[in-house]
VOPAGU-2260 file (C-alpha; in pm, 1 decimal, decimal comma):
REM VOPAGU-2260
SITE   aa  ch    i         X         Y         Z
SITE  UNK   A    0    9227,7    7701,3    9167,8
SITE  UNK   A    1    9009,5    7818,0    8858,6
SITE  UNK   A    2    9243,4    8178,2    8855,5
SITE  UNK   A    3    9554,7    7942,5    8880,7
SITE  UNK   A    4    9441,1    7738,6    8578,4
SITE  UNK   A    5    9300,3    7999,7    8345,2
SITE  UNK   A    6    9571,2    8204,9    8430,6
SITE  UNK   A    7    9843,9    7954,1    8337,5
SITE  UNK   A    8   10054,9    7996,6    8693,0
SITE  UNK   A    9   10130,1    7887,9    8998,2
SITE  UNK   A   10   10068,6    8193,1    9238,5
SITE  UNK   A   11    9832,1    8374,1    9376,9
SITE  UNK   A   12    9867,4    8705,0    9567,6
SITE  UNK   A   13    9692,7    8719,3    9897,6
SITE  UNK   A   14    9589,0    8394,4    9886,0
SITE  UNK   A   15    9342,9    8256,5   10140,5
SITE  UNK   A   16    9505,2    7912,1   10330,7
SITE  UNK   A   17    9257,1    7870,0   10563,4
SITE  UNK   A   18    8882,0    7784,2   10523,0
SITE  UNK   A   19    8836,7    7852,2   10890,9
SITE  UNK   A   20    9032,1    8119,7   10917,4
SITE  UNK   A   21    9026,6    8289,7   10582,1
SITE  UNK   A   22    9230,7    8600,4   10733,4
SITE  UNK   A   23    9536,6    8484,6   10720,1
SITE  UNK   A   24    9772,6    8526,3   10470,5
SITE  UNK   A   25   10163,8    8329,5   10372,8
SITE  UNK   A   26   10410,2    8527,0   10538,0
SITE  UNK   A   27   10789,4    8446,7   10391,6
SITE  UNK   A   28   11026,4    8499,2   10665,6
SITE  UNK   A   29   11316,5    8334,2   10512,1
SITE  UNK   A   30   11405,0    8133,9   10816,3
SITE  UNK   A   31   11603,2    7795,0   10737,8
SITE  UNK   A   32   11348,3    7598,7   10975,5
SITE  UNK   A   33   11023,9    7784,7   10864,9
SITE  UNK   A   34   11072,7    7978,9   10549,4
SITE  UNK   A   35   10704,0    8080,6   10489,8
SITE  UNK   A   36   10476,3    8150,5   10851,4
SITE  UNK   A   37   10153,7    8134,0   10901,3
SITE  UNK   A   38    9972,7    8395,6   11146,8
SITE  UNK   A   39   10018,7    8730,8   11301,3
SITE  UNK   A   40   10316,7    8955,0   11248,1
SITE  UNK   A   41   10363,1    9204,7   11537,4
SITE  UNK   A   42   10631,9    9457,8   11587,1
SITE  UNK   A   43   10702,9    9498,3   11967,8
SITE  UNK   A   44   10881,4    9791,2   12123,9
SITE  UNK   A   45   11022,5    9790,7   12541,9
SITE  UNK   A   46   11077,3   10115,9   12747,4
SITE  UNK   A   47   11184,1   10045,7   13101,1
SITE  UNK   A   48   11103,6    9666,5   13076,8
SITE  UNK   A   49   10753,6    9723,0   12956,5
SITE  UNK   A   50   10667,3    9572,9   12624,2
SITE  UNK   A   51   10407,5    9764,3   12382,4
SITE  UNK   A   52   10304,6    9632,6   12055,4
SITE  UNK   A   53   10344,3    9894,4   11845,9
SITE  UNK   A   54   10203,5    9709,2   11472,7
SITE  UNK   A   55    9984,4    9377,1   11413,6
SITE  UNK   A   56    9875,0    9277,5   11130,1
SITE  UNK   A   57    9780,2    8888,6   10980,4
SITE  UNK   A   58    9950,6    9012,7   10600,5
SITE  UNK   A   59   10320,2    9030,6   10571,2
SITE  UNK   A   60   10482,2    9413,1   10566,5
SITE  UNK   A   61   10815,6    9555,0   10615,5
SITE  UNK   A   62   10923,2    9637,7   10952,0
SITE  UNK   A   63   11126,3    9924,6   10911,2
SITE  UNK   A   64   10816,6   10123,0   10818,9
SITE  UNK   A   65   10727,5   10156,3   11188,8
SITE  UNK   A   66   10974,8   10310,3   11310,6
SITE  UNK   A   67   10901,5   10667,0   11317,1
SITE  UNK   A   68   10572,9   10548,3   11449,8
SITE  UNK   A   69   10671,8   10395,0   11743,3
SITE  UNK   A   70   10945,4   10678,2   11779,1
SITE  UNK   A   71   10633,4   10969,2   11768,8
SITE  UNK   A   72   10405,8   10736,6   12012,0
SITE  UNK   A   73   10713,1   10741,1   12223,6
SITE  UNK   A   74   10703,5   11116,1   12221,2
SITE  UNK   A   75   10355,9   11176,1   12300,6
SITE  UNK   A   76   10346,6   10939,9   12620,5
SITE  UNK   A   77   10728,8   11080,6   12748,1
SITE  UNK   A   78   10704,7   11367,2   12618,7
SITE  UNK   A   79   10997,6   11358,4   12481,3
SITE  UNK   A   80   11235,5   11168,9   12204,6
SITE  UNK   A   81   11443,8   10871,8   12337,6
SITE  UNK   A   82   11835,7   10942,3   12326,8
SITE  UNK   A   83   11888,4   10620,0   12166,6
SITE  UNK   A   84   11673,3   10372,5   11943,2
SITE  UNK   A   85   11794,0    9995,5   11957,5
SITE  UNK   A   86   11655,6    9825,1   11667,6
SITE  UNK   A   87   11766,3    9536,3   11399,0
SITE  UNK   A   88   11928,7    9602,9   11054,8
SITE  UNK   A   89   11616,2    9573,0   10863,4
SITE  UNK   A   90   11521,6    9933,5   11046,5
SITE  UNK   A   91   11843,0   10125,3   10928,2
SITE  UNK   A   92   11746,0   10239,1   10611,9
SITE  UNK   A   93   11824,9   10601,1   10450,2
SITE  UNK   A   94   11436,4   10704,2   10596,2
SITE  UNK   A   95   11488,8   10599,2   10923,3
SITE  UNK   A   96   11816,7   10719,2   10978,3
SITE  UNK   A   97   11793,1   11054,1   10839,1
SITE  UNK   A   98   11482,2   11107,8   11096,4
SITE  UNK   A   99   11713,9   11004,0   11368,1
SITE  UNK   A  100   12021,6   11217,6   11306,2
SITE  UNK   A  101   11776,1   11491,8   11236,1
SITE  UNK   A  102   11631,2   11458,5   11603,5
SITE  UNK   A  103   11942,9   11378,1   11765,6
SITE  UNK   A  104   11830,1   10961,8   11814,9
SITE  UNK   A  105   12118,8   10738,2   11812,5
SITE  UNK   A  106   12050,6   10450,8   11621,8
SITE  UNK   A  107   12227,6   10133,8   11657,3
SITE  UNK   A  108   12410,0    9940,7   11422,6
SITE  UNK   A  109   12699,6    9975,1   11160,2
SITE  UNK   A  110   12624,2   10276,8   10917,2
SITE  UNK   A  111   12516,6   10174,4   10574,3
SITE  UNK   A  112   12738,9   10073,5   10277,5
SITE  UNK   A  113   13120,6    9936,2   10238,1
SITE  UNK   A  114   13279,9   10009,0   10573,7
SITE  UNK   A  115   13566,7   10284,1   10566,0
SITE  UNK   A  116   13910,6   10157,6   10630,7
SITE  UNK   A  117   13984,9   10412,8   10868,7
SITE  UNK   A  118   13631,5   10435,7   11077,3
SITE  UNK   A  119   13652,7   10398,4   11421,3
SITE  UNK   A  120   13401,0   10159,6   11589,0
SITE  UNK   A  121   13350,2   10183,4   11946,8
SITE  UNK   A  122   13353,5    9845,5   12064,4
SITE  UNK   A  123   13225,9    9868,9   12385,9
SITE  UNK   A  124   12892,0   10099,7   12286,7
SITE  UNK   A  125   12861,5    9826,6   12013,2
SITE  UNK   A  126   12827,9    9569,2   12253,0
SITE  UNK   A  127   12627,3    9772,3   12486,1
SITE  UNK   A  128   12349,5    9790,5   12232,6
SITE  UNK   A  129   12377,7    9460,1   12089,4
SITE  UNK   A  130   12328,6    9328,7   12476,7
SITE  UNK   A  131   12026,6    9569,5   12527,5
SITE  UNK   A  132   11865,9    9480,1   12178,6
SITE  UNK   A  133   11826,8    9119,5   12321,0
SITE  UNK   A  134   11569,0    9215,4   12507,3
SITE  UNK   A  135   11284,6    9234,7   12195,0
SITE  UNK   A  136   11393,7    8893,8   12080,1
SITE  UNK   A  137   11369,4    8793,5   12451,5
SITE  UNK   A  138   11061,8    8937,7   12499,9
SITE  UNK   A  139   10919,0    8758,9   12203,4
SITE  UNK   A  140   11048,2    8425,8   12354,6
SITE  UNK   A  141   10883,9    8443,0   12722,6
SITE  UNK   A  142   10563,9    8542,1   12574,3
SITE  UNK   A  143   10591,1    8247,1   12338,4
SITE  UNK   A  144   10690,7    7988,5   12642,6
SITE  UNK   A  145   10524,1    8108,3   12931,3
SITE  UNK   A  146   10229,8    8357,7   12842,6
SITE  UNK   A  147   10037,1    8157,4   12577,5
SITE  UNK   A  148   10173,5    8363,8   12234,7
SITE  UNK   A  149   10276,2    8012,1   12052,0
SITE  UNK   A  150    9927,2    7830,4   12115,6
SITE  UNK   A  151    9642,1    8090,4   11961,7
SITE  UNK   A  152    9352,7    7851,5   11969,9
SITE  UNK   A  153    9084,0    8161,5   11851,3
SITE  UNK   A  154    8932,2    8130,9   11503,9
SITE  UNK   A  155    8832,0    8483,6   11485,4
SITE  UNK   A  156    9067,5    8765,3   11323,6
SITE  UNK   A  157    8896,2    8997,1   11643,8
SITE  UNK   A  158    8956,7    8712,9   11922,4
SITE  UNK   A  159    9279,7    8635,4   11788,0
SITE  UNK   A  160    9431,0    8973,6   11818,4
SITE  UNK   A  161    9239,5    8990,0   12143,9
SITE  UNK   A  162    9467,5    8655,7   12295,6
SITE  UNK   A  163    9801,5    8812,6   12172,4
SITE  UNK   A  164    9738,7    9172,4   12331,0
SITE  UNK   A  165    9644,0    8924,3   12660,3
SITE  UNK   A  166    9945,1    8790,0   12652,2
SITE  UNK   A  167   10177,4    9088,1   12616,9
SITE  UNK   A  168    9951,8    9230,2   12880,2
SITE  UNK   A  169    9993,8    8966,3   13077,4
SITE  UNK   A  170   10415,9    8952,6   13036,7
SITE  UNK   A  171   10357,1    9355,3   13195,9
SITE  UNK   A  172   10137,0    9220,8   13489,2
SITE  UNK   A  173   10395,0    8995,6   13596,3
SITE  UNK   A  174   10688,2    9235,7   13578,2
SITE  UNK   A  175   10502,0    9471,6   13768,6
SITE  UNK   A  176   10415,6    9242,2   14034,3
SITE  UNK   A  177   10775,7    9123,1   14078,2
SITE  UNK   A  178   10865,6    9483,8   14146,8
SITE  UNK   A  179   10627,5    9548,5   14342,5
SITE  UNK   A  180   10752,1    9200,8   14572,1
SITE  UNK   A  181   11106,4    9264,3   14548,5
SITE  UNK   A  182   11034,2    9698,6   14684,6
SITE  UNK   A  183   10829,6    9523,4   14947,4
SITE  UNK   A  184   11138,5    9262,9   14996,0
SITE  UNK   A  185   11418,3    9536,9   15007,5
SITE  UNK   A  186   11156,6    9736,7   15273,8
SITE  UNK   A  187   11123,2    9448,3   15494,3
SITE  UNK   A  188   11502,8    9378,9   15503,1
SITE  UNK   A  189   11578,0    9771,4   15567,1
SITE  UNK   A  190   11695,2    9801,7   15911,5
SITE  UNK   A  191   11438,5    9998,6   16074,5
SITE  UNK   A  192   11508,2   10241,0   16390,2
SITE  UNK   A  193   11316,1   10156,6   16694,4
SITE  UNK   A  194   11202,3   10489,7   16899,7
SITE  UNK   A  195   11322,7   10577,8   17218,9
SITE  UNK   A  196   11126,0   10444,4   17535,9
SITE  UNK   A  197   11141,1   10752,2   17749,4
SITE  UNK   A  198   11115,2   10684,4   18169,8
């Protein structure tokens, strides 16, 4: 309050807004129902159904900086690069997609710019993607509804961070477990041979 006054304005970069929790920070999402969030901001990445968070962090930052991160983590646990990279628009920027093309990544989405009059789009890859890229934004959703991610009741920065890796980790747990049911299902329901009875 005394920087806002003597300094004759109305803002304050990095401002605390909690007494409690003085780590967090305004984040301005730009959302018609919230525009500015308070809380973590976590960038979350799925290979074969698994989620991983890949970047969390109480300030705000820009997305698309991870990218090449989470493409080089996916390289050292695979071993190698993924053939394609399904990500939102805010990640297709002249960085990112040079480092793609220059590995041989496809990376969704319409190339940047005015669209050419006489580029072909194919229609059904475009779909393809846009139907696989759900699966973040789902992800985010079941771990807000069903694994706790919506109601972080921690005060701590270290607790805090410790709930929402729980909860990710939890999201795995569950997938794994329903594989592991529905192999033992599809064993059970396998006709099985029964061995000759000799006289």
């Amino acid at each position: 309050q005394l920087y806002m006054h003597t300094s004759r304005t109305h803002k304050v970069q990095d401002r605390i807004v909690s007494i409690s929790q003085p780590f967090i920070r305004p984040i301005v999402r730009g959302k018609a129902k919230n525009p500015v969030e308070f809380g973590a901001k976590l960038d979350m990445s799925i290979t074969n159904g698994y989620a991983r968070i890949e970047k969390i962090s109480f300030d705000a930052y820009n997305e698309s900086e991870c990218l090449i991160v989470a493409v080089e983590r996916y390289k050292e646990r695979m071993g190698v690069y993924p053939e394609r990279v399904l990500a939102d628009k805010i990640y297709r920027n002249r960085t990112n997609l040079s480092y793609c093309k220059e590995l041989g990544i496809r990376l969704s989405g319409p190339s940047l710019g005015r669209p050419k009059k006489d580029q072909k789009i194919d229609k059904k890859q475009e779909y393809s993607d846009n139907c696989d890229r759900v699966e973040v934004e789902r992800g985010f959703s079941l771990a807000k509804r069903k694994y706790g991610l919506r109601l972080i009741r921690t005060r701590l920065e270290e607790t805090s961070l410790c709930v929402i890796a729980l909860s990710i980790l939890t999201m795995n747990l569950s997938k794994v477990s329903l594989r592991i049911f529905l192999t033992f299902i599809q064993w059970m329901s396998f006709p099985r041979i029964e061995p000759l009875m000799k006289p």
